[in-house]
C-alpha positions in Angstrom: 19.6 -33.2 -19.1 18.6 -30.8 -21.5 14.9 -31.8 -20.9 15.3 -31.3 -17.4 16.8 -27.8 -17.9 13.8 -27.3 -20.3 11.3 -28.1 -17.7 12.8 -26.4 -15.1 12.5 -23.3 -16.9 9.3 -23.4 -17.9 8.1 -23.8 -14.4 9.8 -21.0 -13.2 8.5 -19.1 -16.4 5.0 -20.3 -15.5 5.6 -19.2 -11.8 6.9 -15.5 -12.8 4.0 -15.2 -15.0 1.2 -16.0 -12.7 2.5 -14.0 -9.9 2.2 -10.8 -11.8 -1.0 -10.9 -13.5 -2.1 -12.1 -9.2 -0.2 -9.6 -7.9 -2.3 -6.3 -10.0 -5.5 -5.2 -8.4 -7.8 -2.3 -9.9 -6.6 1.4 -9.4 -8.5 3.2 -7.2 -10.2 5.6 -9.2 -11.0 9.4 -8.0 -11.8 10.0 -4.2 -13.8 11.6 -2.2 -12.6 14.6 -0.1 -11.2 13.5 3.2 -9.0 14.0 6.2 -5.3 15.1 5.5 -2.6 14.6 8.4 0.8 16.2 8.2 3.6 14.1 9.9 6.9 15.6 10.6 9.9 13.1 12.2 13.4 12.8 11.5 15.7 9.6 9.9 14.9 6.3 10.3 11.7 6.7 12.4 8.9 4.9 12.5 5.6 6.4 11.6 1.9 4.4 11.9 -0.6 5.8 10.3 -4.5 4.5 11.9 -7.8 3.5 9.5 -11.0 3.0 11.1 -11.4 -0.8 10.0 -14.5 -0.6 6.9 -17.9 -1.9 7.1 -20.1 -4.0 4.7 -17.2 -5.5 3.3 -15.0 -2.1 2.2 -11.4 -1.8 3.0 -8.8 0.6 2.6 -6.5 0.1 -0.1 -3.2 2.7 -1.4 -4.7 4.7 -3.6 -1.8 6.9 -5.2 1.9 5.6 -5.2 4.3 7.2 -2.5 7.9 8.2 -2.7 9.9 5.2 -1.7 12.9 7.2 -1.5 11.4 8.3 1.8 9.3 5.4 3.4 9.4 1.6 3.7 6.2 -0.2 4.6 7.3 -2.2 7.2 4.1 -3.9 8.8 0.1 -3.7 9.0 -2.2 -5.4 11.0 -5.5 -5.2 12.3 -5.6 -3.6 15.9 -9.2 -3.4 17.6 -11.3 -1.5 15.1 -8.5 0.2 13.3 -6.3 -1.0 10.1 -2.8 -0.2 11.5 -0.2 0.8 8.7 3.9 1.3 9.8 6.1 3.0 7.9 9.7 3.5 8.1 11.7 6.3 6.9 14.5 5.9 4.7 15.3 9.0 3.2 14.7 12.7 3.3 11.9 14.4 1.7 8.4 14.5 1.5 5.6 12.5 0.4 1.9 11.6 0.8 0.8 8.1 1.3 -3.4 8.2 0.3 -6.0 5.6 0.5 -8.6 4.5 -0.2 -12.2 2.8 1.3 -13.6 0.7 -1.3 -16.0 -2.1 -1.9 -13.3 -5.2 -2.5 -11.1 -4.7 -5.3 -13.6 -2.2 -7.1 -12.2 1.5 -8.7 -15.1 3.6 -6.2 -13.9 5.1 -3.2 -16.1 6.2 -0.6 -13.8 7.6 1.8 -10.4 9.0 1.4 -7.6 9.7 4.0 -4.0 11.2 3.0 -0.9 11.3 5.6 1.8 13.8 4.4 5.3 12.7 5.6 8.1 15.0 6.0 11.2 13.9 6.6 13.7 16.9 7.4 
């Protein structure tokens, strides 16, 4: 029994352990000036914010953290040629959610785009 329990645990160790260090990409180092959007909408809204998909293999990524106090990433998807990113709001406040447009997982940004989200 006590080798079982042993086992056991050191798979779910194992498990823990490997999903972290998978789960940390590069930080997205400085950006690029770019568009900003202001958002205003009330409680428990939803808000999509629209990427032009990248070419020659760059994406947008989240480049600075945003308040989760006021949104909830709730879905993304790819829609035609735009990276479609919805958000729901869960608090009051505001926040900016930035990205972005690299090459992979790399630090150099050659685009930037910043949505400012109030939330009276």
């Amino acid at each position: 029994m006590l080798r079982r329990s042993t086992l056991l645990l050191g798979t779910v160790v194992a498990l823990v352990l490997s999903a972290s260090a998978g789960a940390t990409a590069t930080p997205v180092g400085p950006l690029p000036p770019g568009q900003v959007t202001t958002i205003s909408t009330t409680g428990s809204s939803l808000v999509a914010v629209v990427l032009p998909k990248g070419a020659q293999g760059r994406v947008w990524r989240q480049a600075r953290p945003y308040d989760l106090h006021v949104l909830s990433q709730v879905s993304e998807a790819n829609v035609g040629p735009n990276v479609v990113i919805v958000f729901k709001t869960v608090g009051r406040g505001s926040t900016k959610v930035v990205y972005g447009l690299t090459r992979g997982e790399t630090r150099k940004a050659y685009a930037s785009a910043t949505f400012v989200v109030r939330v009276p």
